[in-house]
N, CA, C and O atoms as a MOPAC input file, in Angstrom:
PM7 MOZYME 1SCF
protein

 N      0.84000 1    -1.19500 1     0.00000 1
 C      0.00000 1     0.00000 1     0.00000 1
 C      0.87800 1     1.24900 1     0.00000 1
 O      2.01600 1     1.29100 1     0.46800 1
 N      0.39900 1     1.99600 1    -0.42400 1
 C      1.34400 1     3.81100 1    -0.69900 1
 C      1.06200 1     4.30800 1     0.46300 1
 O      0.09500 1     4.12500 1     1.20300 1
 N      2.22000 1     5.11700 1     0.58700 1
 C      1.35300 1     6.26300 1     1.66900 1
 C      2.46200 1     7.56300 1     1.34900 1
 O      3.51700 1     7.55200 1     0.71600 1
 N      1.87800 1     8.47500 1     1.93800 1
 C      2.62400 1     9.74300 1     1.71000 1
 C      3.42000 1     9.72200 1     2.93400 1
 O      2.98900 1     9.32800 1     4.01800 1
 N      4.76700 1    10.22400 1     2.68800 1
 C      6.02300 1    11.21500 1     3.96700 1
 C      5.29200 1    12.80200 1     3.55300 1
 O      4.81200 1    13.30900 1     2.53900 1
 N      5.52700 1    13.20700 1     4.95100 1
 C      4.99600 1    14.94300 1     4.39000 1
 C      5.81600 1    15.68400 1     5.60800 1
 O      5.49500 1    15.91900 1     6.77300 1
 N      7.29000 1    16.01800 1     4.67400 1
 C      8.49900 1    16.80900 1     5.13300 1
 C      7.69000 1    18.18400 1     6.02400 1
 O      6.65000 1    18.71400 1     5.63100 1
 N      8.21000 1    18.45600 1     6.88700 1
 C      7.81400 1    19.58800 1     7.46400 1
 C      8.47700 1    20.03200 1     8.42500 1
 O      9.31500 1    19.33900 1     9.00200 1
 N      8.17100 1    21.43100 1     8.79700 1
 C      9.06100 1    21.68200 1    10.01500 1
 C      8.05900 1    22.94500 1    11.18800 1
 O      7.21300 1    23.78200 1    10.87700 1
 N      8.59700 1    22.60100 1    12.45600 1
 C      7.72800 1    23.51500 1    13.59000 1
 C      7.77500 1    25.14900 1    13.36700 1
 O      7.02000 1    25.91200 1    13.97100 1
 N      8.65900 1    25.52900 1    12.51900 1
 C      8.56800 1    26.88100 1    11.98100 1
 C      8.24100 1    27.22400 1    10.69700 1
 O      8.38900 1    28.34800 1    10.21800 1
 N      7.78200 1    26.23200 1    10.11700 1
 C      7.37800 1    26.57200 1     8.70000 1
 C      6.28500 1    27.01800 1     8.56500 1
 O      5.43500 1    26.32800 1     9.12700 1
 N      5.88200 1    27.94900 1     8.02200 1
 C      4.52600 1    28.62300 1     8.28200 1
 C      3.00400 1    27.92900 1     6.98000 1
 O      1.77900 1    27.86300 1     7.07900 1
 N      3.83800 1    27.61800 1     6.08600 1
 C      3.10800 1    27.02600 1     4.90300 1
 C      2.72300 1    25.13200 1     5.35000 1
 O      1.94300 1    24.27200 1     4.94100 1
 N      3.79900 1    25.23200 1     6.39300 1
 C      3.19100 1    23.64700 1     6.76800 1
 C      2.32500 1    23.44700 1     8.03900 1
 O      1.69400 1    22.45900 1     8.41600 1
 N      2.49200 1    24.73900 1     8.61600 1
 C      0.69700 1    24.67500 1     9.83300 1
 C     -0.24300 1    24.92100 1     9.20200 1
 O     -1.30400 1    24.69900 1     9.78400 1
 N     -0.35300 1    25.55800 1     7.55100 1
 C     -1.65700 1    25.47300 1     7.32000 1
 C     -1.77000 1    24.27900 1     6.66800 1
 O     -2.93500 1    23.88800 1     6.73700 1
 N     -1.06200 1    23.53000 1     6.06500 1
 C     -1.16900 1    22.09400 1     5.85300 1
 C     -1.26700 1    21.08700 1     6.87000 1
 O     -1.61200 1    19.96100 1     6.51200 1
 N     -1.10400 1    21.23200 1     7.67300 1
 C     -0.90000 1    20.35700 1     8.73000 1
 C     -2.49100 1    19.50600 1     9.16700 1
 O     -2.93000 1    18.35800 1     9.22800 1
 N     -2.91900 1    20.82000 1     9.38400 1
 C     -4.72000 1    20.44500 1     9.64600 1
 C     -5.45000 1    19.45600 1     8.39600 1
 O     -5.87600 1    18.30800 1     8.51900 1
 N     -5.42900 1    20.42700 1     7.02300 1
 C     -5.61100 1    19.82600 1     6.18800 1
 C     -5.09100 1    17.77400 1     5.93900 1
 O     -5.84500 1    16.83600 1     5.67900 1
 N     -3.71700 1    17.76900 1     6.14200 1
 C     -3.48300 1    16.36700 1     5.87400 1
 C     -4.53000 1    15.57700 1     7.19300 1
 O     -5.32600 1    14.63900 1     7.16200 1
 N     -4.21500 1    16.17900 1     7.90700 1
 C     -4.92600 1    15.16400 1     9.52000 1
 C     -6.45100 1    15.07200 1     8.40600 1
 O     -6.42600 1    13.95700 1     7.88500 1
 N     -7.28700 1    15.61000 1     8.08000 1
 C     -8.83300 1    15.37900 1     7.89500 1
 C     -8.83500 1    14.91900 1     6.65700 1
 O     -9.91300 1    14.69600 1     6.10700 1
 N     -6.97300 1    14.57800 1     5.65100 1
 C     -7.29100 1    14.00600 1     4.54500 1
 C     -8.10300 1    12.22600 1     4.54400 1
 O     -8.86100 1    11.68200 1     3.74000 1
 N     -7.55900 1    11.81900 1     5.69500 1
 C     -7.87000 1    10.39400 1     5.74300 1
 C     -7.14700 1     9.37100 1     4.78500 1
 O     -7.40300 1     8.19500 1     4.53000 1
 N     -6.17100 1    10.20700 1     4.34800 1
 C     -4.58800 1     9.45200 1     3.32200 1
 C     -3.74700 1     9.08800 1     4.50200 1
 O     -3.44700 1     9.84900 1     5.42200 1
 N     -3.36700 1     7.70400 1     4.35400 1
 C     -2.33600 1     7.34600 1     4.79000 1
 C     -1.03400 1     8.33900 1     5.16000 1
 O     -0.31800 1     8.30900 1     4.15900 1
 N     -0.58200 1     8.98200 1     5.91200 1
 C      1.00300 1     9.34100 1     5.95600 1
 C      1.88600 1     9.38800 1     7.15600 1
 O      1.39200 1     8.96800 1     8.20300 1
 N      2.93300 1     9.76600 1     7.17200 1
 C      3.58700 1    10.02600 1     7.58200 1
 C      4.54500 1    11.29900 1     8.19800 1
 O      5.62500 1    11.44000 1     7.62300 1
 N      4.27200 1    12.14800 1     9.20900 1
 C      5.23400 1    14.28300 1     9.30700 1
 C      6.21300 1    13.73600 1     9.70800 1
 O      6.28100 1    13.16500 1    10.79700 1
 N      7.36900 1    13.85400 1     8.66200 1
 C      8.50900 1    13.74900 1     9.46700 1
 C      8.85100 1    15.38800 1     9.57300 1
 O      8.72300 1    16.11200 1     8.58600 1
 N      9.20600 1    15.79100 1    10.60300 1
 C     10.39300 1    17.03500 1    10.85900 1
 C     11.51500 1    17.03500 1     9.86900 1
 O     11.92300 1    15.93800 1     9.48900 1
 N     11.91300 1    17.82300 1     9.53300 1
 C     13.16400 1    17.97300 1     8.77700 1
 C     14.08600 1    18.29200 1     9.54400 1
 O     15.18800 1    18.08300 1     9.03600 1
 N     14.11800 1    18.70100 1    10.53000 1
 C     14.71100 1    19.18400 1    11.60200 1
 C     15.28400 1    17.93100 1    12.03400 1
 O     16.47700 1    17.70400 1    11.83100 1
 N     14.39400 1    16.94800 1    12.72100 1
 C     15.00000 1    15.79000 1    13.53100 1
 C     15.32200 1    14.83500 1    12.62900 1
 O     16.32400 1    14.20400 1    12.96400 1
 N     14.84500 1    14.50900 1    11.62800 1
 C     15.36200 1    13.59300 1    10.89700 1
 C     15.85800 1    13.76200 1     9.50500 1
 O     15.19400 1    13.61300 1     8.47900 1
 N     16.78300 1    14.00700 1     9.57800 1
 C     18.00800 1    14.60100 1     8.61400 1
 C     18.02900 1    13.33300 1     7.02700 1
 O     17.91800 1    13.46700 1     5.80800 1
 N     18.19300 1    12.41800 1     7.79000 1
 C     18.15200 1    10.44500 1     7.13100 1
 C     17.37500 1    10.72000 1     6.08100 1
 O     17.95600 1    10.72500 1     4.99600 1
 N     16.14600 1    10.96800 1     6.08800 1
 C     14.95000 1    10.67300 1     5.25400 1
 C     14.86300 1    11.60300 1     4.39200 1
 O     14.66400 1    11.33500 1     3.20700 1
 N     15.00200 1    12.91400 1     4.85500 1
 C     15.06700 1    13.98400 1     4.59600 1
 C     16.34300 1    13.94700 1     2.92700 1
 O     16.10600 1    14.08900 1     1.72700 1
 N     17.47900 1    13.72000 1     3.60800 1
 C     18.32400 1    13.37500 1     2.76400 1
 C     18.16400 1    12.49800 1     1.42300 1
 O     18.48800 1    12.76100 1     0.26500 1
 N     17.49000 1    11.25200 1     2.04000 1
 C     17.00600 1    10.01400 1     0.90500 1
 C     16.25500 1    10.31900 1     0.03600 1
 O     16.37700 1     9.88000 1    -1.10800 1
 N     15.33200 1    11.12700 1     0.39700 1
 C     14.49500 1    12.05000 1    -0.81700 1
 C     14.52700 1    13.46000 1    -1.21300 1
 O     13.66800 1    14.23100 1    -1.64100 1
 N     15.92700 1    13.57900 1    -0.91000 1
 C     16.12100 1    14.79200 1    -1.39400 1
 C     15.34900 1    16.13100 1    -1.58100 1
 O     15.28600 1    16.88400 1    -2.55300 1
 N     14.63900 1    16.20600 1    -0.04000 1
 C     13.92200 1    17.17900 1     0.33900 1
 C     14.95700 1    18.87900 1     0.21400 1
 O     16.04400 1    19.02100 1     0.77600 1
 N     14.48500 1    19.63500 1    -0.37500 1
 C     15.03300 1    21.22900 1    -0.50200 1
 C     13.71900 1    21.98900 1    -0.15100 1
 O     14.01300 1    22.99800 1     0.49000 1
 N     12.30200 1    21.86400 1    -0.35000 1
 C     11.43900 1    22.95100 1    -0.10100 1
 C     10.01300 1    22.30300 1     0.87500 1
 O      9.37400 1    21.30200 1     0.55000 1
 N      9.85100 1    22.81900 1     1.61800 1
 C      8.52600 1    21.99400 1     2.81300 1
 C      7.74700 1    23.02400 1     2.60100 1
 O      7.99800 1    24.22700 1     2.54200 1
 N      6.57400 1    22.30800 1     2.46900 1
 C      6.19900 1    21.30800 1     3.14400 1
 C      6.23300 1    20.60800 1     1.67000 1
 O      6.00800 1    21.24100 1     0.63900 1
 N      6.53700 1    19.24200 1     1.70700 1
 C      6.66100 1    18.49900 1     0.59700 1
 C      6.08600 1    17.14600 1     1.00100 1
 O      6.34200 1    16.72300 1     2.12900 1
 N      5.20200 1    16.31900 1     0.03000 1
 C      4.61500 1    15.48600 1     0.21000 1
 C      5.27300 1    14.25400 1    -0.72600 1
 O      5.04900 1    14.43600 1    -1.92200 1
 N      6.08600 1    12.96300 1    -0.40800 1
 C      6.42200 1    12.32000 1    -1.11100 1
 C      5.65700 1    11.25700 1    -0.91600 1
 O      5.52300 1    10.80400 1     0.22100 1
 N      4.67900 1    10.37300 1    -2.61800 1
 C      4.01300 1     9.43900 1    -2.00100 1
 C      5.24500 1     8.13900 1    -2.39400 1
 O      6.08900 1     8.29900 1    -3.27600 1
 N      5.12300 1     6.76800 1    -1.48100 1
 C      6.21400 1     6.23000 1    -1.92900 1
 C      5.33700 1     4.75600 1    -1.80700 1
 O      4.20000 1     4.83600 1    -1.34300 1
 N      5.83200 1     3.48300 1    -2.20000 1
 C      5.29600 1     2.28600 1    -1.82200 1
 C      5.88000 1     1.76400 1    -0.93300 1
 O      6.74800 1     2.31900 1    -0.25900 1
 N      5.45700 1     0.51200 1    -0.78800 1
 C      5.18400 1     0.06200 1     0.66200 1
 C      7.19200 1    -0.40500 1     0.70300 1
 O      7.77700 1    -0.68700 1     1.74900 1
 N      7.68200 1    -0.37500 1    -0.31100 1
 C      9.17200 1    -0.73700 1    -0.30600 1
 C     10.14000 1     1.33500 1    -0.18700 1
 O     11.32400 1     1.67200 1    -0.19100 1
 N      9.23100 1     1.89500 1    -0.12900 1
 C     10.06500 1     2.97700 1     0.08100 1
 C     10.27800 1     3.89500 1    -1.25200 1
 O     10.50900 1     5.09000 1    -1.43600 1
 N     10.07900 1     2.70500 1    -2.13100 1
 C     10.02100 1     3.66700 1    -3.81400 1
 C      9.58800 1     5.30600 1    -4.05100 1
 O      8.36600 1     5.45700 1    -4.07300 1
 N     10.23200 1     6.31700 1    -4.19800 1
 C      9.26200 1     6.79000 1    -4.20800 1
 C      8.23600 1     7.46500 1    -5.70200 1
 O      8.86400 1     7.68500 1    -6.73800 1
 N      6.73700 1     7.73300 1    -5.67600 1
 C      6.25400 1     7.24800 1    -6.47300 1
 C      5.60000 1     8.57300 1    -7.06700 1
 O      4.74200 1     8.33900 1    -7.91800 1
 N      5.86700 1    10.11900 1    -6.75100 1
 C      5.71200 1    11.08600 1    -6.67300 1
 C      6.12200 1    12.12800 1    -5.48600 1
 O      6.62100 1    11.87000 1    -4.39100 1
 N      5.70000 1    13.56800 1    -6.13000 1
 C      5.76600 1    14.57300 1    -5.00400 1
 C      5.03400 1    15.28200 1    -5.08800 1
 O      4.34700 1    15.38900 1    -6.10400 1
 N      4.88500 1    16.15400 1    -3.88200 1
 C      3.97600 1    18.22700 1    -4.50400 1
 C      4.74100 1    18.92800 1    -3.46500 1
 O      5.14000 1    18.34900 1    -2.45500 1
 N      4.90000 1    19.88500 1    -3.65100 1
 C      5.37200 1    21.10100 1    -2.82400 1
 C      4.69200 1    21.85500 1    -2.78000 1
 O      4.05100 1    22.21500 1    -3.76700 1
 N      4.56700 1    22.42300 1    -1.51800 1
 C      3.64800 1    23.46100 1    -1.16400 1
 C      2.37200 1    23.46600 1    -0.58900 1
 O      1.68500 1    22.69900 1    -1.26300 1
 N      1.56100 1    24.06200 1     0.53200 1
 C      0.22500 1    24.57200 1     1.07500 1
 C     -0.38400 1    23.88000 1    -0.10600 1
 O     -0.01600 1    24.56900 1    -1.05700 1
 N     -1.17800 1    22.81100 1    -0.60800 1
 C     -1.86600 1    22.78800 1    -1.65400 1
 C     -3.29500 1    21.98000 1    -1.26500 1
 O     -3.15800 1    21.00300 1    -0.52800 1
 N     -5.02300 1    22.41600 1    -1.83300 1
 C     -6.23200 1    22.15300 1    -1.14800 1
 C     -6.27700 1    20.64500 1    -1.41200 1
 O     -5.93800 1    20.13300 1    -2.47900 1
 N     -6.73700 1    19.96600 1    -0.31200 1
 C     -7.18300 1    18.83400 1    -0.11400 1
 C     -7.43600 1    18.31400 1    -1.36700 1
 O     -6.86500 1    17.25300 1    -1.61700 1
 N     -8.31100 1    18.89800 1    -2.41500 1
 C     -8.95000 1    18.23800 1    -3.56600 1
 C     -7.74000 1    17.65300 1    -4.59500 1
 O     -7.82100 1    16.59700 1    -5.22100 1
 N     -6.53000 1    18.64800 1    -4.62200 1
 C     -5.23300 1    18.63700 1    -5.52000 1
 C     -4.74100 1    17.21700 1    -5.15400 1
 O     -4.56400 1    16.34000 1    -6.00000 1
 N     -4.43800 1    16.98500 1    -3.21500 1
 C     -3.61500 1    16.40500 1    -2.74500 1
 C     -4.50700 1    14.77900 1    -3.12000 1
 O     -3.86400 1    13.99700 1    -3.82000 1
 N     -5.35500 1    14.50700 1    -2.84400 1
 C     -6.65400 1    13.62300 1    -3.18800 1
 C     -6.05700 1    13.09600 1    -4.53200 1
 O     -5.43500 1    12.04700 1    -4.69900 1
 N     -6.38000 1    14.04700 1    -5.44900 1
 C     -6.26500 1    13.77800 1    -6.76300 1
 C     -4.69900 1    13.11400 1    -7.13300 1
 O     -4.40500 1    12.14100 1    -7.82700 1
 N     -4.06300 1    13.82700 1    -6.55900 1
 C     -2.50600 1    13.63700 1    -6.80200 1
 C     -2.02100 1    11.89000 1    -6.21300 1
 O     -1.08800 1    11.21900 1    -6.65200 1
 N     -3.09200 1    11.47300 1    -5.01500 1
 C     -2.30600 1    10.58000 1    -4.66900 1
 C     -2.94400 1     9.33300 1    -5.14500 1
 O     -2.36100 1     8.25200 1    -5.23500 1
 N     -4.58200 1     9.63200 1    -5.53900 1
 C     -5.39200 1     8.26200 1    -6.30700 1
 C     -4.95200 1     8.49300 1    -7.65900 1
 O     -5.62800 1     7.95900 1    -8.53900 1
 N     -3.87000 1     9.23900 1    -8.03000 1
 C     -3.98100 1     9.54000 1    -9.62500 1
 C     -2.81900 1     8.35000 1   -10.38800 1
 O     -2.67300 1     8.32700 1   -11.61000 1

């Protein structure tokens, strides 16, 4: 099964208004901090948060989006 990583950080201002949004998406994911976990961060070559990588169940990863973007986009983006 897929699920999204969704890079973020406690001072990013574009990822508290995402933040709410992912919780009521009812998509599978994962917030990592960019802050605390450097590892992951690195492996997918995160540069801009809030960033959403969807990946499979082996880690693949299988897309991205960057940026504050509405529920309907993120929806679309990850059944697409």
């Amino acid at each position: 099964m897929n699920k999204i990583y969704y890079f973020s950080a406690d001072w990013c201002g574009p990822c508290k208004m995402l933040g709410p949004i992912m919780e009521k998406s009812g998509l599978p994911y994962q917030k990592i901090n960019v802050d605390n976990d450097q590892e992951l961060s690195t492996r997918y070559s995160i540069r801009n948060i809030p960033t959403l990588v969807k990946v499979n169940a082996n880690g693949d990863e299988l897309g991205r989006l960057t940026g504050a973007l509405p529920i309907e986009k993120i929806k679309d983006w990850y059944n697409g």
